[in-house]
C-alpha positions in Angstrom: -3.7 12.5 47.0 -1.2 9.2 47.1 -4.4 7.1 46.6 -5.6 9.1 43.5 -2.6 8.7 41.5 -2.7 5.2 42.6 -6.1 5.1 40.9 -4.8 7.1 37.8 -1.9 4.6 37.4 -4.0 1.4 37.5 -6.2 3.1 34.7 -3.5 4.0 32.7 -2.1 0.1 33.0 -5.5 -1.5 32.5 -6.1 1.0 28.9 -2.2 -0.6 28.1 -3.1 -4.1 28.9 -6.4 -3.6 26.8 -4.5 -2.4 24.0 -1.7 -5.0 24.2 -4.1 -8.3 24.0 -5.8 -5.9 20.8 -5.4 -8.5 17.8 -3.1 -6.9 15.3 -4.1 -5.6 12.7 -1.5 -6.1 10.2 -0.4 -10.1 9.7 2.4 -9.4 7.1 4.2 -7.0 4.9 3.1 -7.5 1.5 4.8 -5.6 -0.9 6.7 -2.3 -0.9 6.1 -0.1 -3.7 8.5 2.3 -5.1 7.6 5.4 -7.4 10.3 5.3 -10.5 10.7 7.1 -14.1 10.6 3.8 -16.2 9.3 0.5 -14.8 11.4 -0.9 -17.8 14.8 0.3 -16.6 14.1 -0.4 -13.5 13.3 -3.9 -14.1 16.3 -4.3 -16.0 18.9 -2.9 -13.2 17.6 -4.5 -10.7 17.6 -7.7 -12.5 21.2 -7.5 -14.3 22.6 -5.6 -11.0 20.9 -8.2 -8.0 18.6 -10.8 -9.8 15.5 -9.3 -8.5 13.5 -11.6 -11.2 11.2 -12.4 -13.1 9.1 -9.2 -13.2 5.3 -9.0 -14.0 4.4 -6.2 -15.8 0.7 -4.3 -15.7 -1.1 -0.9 -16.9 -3.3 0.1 -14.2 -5.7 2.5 -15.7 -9.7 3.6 -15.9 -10.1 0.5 -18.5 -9.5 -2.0 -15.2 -9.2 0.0 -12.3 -12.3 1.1 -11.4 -13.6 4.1 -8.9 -10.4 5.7 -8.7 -9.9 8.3 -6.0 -7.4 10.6 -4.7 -8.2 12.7 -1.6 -11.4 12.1 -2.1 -12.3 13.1 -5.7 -12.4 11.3 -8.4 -9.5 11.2 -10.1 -8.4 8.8 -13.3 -5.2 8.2 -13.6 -2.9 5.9 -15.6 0.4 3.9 -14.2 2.8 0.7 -15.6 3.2 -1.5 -12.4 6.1 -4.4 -12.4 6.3 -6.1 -9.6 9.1 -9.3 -8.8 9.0 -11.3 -5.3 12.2 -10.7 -2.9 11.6 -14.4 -0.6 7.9 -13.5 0.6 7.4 -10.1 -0.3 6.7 -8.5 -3.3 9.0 -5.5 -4.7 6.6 -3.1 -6.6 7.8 -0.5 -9.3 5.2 2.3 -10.2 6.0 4.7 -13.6 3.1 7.5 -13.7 1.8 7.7 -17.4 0.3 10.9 -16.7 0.4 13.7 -13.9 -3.0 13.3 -12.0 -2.0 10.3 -9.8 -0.3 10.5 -6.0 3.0 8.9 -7.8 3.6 11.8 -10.6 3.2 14.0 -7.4 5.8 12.1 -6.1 8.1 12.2 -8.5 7.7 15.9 -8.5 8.0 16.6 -5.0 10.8 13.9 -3.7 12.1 12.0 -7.3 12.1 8.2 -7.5 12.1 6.1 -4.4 10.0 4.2 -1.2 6.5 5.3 -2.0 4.5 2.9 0.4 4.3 -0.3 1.8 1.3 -2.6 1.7 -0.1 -5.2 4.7 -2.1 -8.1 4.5 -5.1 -7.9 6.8 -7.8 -10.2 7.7 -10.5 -7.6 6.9 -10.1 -4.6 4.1 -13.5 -2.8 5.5 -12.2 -3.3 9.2 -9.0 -2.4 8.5 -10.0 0.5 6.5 -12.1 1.9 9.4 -10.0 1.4 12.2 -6.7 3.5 10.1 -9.1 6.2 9.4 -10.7 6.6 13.0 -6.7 7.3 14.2 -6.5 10.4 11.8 -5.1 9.0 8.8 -6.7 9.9 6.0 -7.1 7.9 2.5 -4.9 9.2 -0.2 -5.9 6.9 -3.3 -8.8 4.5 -3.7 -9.8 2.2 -6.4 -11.1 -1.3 -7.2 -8.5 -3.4 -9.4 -10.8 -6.2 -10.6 -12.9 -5.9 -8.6 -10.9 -6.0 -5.4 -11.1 -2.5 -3.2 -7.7 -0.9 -2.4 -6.6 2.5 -0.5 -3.7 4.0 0.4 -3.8 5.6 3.5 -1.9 8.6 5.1 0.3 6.7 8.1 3.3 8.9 7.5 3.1 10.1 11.8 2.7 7.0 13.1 4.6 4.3 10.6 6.6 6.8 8.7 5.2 5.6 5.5 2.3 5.7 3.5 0.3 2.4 3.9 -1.4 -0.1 1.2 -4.2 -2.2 2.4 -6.4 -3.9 -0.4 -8.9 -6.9 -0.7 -7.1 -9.7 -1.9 -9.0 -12.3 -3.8 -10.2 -15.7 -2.8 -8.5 -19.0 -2.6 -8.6 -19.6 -6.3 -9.5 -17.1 -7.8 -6.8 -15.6 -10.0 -5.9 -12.5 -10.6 -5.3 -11.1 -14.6 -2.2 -11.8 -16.2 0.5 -9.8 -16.8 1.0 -8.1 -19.8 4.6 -9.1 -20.4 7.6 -10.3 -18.4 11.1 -9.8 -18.0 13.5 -11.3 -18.4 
């Protein structure tokens, strides 16, 4: 019996082990994104009442986002991003322009505040896979030129919705904002 549990032990160590020299799969917070009523507002406090500045501000929409999903159905939707850097990550601000996306069901259900937070990874379809295989299911979906992004249900095991996308390329850039503030 002694010499069974033994057995079970050293399994259970060796399965701890394995998992322990497992690279990560997250190398750095990227951004956290909050869901608010007006990205403009928002902006403004948080530039006039900490210096969170210069914002960046973007429509994300069915004209550039493309294959937008939520839950697994299509779904277009329509939001104003700004987004300002804090150090090394970005600080994200989300306004819903109409009620179909997963942040107008946010502000419904829990009003503004922490909507998700978004990792760097080395590999979006990797990443992707391994998130879902635990359980967690993708929320949103989309491709934001051309770059593939989900959101992903991790609220049991990080206690927050998770943002992994495809970043682009050493040099290639990204479209430019629409406006800034200040």
């Amino acid at each position: 019996m002694a010499d069974a549990r033994v057995g079970v032990e050293r399994e259970r160590y060796r399965e701890v082990d394995k998992r322990m020299t497992q690279k990560p799969l997250f190398k750095r917070v990227a951004h956290i994104g909050l869901v608010v009523k007006s990205v403009e507002e928002t902006a403004k406090r948080c530039w006039e009442n900490f210096g969170i500045g210069p914002w960046a501000f973007y429509t994300f929409d069915p004209s550039n986002v493309e294959e937008m999903t939520l839950r697994g159905r299509r779904v277009d939707h329509a939001m104003r991003i700004a987004s300002a850097m804090i150090g090394n990550i970005e600080w994200e601000i989300i306004e819903p322009l109409d009620d179909r996306s997963v942040y107008a069901e946010h502000l419904r259900l829990h009003g503004e505040g922490l909507h998700h937070v978004m990792f760097d990874v080395d590999d979006y379809d990797v990443a992707k896979a391994r998130i879902t295989r635990t359980g967690c299911a993708e929320i949103v979906s989309g491709r934001w030129s051309g770059h593939p992004y989900s959101y992903l249900d991790t609220q049991k095991s990080l206690a927050c919705i998770t943002e992994i996308w495809s970043p682009p390329a050493a040099g290639e850039e990204l479209p430019s904002p629409e406006w800034t503030y200040p």
